[in-house]
VEXFI-709807 format. One record per residue (C-alpha): x, y, z; residue in one letter. Coordinates in Angstrom, 2 decimals, padded with zeros to 5 digits. Each point is the difference from the previous one (the first is absolute). Layout:
! VEXFI-709807
site X X | Y Y | Z Z | rest A .
...
! end
This chain:
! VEXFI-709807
site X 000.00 | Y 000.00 | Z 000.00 | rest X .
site X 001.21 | Y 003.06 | Z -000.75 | rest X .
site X 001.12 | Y 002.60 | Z 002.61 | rest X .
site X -002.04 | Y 003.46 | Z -000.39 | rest X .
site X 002.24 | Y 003.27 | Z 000.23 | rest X .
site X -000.35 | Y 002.40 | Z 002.55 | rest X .
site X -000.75 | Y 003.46 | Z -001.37 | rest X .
site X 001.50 | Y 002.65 | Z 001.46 | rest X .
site X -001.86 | Y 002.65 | Z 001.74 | rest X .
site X 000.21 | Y 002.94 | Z -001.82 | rest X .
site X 000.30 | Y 003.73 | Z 001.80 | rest X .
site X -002.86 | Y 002.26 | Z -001.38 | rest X .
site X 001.55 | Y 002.37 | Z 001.91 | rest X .
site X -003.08 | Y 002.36 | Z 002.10 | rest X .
site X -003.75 | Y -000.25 | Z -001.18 | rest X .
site X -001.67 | Y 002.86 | Z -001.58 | rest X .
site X 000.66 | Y 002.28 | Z -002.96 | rest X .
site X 003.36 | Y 000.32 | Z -001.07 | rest X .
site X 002.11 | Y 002.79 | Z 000.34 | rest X .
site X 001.19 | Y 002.54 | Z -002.54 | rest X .
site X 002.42 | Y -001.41 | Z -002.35 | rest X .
site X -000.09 | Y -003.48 | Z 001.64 | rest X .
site X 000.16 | Y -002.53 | Z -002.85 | rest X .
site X -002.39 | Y -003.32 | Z 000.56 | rest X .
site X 000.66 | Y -002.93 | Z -001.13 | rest X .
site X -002.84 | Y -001.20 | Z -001.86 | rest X .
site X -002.27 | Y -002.91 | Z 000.93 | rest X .
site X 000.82 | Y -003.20 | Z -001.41 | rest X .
site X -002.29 | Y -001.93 | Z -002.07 | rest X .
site X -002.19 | Y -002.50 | Z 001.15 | rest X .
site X -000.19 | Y -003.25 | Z -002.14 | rest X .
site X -003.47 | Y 000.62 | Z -000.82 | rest X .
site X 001.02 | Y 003.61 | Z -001.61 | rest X .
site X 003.14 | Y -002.17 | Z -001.89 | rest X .
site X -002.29 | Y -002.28 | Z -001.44 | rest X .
site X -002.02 | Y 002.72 | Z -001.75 | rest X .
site X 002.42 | Y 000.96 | Z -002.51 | rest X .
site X 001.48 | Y -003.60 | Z -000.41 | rest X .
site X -000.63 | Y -002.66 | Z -002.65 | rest X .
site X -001.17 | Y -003.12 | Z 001.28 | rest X .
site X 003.56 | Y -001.96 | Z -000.14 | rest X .
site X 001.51 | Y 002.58 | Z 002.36 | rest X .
site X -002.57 | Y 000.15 | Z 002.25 | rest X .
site X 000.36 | Y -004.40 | Z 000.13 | rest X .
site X 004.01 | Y 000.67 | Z 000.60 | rest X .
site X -000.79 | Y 002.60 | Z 002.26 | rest X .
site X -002.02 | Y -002.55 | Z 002.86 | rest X .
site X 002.24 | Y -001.57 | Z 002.64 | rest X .
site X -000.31 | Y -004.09 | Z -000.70 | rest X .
site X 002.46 | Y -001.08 | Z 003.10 | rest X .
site X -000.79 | Y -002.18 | Z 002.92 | rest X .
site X -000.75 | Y 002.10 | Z 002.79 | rest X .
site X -003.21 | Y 000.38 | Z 002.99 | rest X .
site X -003.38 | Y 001.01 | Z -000.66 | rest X .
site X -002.48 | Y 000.77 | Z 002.63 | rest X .
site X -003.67 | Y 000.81 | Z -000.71 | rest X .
site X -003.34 | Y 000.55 | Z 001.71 | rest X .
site X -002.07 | Y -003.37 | Z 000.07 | rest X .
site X -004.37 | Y 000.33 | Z -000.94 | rest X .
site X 000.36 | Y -000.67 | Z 004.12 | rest X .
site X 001.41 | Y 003.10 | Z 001.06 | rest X .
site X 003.40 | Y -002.23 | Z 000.78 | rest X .
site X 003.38 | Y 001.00 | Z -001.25 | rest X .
site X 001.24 | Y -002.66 | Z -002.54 | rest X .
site X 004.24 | Y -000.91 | Z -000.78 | rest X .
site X 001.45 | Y -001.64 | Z -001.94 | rest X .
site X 003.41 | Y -000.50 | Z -002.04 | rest X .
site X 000.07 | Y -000.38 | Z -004.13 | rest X .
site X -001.92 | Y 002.03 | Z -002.55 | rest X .
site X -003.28 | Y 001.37 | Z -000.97 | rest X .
site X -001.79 | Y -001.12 | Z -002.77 | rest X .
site X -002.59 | Y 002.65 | Z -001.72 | rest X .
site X -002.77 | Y -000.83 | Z -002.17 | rest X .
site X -002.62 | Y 001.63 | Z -002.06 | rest X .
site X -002.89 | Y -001.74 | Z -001.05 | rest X .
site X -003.11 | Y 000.63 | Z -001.91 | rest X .
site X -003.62 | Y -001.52 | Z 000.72 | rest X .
site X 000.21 | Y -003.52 | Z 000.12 | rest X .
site X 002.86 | Y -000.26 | Z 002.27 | rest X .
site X 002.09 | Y 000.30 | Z -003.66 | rest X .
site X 003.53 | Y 001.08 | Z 001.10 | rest X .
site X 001.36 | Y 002.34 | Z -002.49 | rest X .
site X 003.24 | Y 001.18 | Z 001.24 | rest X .
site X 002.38 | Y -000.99 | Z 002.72 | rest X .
site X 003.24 | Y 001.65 | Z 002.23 | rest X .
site X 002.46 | Y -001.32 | Z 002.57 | rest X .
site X 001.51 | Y 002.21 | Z 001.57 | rest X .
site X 002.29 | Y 000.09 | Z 003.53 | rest X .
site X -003.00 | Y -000.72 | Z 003.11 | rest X .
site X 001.01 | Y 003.92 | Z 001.24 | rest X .
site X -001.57 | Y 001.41 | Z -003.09 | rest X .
site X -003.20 | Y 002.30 | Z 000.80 | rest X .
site X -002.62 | Y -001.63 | Z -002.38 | rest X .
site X -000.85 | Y 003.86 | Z -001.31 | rest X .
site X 003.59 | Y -000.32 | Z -001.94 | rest X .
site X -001.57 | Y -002.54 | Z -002.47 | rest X .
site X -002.74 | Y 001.45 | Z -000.76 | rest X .
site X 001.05 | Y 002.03 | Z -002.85 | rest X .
site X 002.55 | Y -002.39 | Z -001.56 | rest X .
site X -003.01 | Y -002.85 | Z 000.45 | rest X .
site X -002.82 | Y 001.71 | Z -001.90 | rest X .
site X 002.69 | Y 001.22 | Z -002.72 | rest X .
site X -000.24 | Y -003.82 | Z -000.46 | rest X .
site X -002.88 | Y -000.81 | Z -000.07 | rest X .
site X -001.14 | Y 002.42 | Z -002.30 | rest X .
site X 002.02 | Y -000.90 | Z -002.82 | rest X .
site X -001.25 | Y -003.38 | Z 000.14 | rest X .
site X -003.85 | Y 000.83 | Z 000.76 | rest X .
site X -002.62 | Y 002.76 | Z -000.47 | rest X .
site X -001.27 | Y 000.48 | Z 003.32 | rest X .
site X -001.68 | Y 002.65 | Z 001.75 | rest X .
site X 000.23 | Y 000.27 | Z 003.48 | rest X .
site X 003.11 | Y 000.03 | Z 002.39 | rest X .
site X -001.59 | Y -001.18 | Z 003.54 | rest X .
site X 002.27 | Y 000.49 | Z 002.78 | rest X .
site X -000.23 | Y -000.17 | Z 003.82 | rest X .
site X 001.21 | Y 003.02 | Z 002.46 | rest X .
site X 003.66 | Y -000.68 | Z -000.38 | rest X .
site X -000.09 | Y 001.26 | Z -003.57 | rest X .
site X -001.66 | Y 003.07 | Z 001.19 | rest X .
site X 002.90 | Y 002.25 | Z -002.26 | rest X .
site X -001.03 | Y 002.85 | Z -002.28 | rest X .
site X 003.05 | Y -000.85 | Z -002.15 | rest X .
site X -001.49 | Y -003.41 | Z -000.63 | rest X .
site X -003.43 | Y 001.24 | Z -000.57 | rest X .
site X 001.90 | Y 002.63 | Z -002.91 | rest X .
site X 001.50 | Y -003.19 | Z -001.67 | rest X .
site X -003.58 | Y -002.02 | Z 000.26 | rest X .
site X -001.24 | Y 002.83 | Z -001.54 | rest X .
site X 002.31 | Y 000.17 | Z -002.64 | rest X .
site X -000.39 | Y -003.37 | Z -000.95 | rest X .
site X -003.26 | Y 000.46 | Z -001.25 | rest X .
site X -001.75 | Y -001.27 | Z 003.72 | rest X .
site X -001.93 | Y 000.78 | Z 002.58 | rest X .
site X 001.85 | Y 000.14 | Z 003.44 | rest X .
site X -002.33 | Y -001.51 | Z 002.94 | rest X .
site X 002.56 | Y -000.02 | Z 002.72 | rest X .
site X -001.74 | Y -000.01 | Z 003.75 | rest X .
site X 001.29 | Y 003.25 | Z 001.94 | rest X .
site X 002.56 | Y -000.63 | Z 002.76 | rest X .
site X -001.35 | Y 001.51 | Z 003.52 | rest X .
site X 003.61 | Y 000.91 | Z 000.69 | rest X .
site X -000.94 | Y 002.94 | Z -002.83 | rest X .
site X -002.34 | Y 001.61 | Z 002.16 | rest X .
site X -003.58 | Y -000.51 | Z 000.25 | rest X .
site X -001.14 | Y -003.15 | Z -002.17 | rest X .
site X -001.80 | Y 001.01 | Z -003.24 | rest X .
site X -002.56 | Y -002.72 | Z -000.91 | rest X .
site X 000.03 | Y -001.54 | Z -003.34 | rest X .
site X -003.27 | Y 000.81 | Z -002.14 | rest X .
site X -002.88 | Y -002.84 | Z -000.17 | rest X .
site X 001.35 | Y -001.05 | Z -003.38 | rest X .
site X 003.67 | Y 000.03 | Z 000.72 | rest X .
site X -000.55 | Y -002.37 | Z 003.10 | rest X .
site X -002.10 | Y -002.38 | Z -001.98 | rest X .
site X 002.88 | Y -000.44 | Z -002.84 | rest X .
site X 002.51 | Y 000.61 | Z 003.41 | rest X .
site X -001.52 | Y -003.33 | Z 001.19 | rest X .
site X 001.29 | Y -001.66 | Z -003.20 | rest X .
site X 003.48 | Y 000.03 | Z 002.05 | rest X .
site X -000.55 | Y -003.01 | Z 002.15 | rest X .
site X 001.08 | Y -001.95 | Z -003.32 | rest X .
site X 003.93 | Y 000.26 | Z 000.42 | rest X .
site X -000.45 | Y -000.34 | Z 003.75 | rest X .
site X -002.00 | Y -003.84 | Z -001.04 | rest X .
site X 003.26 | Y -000.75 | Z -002.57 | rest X .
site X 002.73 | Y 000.97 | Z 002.78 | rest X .
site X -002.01 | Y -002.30 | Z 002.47 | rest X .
site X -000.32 | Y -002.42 | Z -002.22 | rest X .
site X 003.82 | Y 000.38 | Z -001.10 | rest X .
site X 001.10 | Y -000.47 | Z 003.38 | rest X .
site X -002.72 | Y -002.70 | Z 001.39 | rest X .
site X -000.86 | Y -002.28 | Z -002.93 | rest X .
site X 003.57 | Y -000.48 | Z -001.75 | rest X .
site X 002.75 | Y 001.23 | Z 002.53 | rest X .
site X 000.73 | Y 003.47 | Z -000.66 | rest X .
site X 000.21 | Y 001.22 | Z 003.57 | rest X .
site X 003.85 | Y -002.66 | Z 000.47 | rest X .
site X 002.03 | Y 000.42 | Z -003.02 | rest X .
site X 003.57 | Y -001.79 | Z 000.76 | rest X .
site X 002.20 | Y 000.79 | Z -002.72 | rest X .
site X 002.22 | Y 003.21 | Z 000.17 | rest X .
site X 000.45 | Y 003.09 | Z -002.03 | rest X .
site X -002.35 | Y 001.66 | Z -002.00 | rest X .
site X -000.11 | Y -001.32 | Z -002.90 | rest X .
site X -000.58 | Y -003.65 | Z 001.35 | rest X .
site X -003.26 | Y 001.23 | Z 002.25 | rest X .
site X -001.29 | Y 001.79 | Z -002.70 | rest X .
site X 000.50 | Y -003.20 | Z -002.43 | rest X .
site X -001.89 | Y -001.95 | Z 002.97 | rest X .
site X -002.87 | Y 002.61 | Z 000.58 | rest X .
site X -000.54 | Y 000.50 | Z -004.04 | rest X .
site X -000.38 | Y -003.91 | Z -000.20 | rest X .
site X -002.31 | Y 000.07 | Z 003.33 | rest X .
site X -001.96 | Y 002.52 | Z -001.35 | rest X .
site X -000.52 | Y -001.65 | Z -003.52 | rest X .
site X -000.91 | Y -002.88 | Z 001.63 | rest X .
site X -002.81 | Y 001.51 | Z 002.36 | rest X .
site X -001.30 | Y 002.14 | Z -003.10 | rest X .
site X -000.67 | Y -003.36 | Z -002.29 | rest X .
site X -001.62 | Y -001.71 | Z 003.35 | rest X .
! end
């Protein structure tokens, strides 16, 4: 497993306005803001594939670890997978949602990009947008107070549950949840034929 590198704490010297003729240093990039103006190769080299730890949130309130990767899927109705990522278990799931439904949209015509509160990102709603669909992304509470989705956006929101059934069914049905190879490229050979397998079923 790979060992994760300390940043170092940068002095931002006092809060507050600057003063005259103080030069700041502007604010770096976030990956999300990268991603816009890059084609969909460099935005694939750009993702972190090592070993490392991921931790995440559990549907029972319950924090979650584990070491490996992260696979991310997009599906359509049907529970049809479309496209697929592994990248390094650390990974926010936000920072594949551009490079994803780049994808997936050159090999389908779809209409809708449905995502849960942790893609709650106006940069990802720009690309969605660009792409030619319609961004139904719940709101994150952390954002202030909760905005609602309309009637007819949590109808076609509801549509969601489908890659939540192919994940489960990933890791339940045909052993997705223990992969015991190493590196990336092995996992991602066993998940792609796990997955194939579980779509024909």
């Amino acid at each position: 497993m790979a060992k994760k590198e300390t940043k170092k704490k940068q002095s931002h010297g006092k809060r507050g306005r600057p003063k005259k003729g103080e030069v700041v240093s502007p604010k770096e990039q976030t990956r999300i803001e990268k991603q816009k103006l890059m084609t969909l190769k460099e935005m694939l080299s750009d993702l972190p594939v090592v070993c490392d730890r991921g931790t995440k949130i559990n549907s029972k309130g319950y924090k979650e670890s584990w070491n490996g990767y992260k696979l991310h899927l997009d599906t359509a109705d049907g529970e049809i997978p479309i496209s697929l990522l592994l990248t390094s278990a650390s990974l926010h799931d936000s920072q594949t949602a551009i490079p994803l439904a780049t994808m997936s949209s050159e090999r389908v015509t779809n209409l809708y990009d449905l995502m849960d509160s942790a893609y709650d990102c106006d940069g990802i709603r720009e690309i969605s947008r660009k792409l030619g669909h319609v961004p139904i992304i719940d709101r994150n509470q952390r954002r202030g107070e909760k905005q609602e989705l309309d009637p007819a956006e949590k109808t076609r929101y509801n549509e969601r549950t489908t890659v939540e059934r192919v994940f489960s069914r990933l890791k339940e049905a045909f052993g997705g949840r223990m992969v015991r190879v190493r590196g990336a490229t092995k996992v991602m050979a066993h998940l792609m034929s796990k997955n194939t397998v579980s779509f024909i079923k």
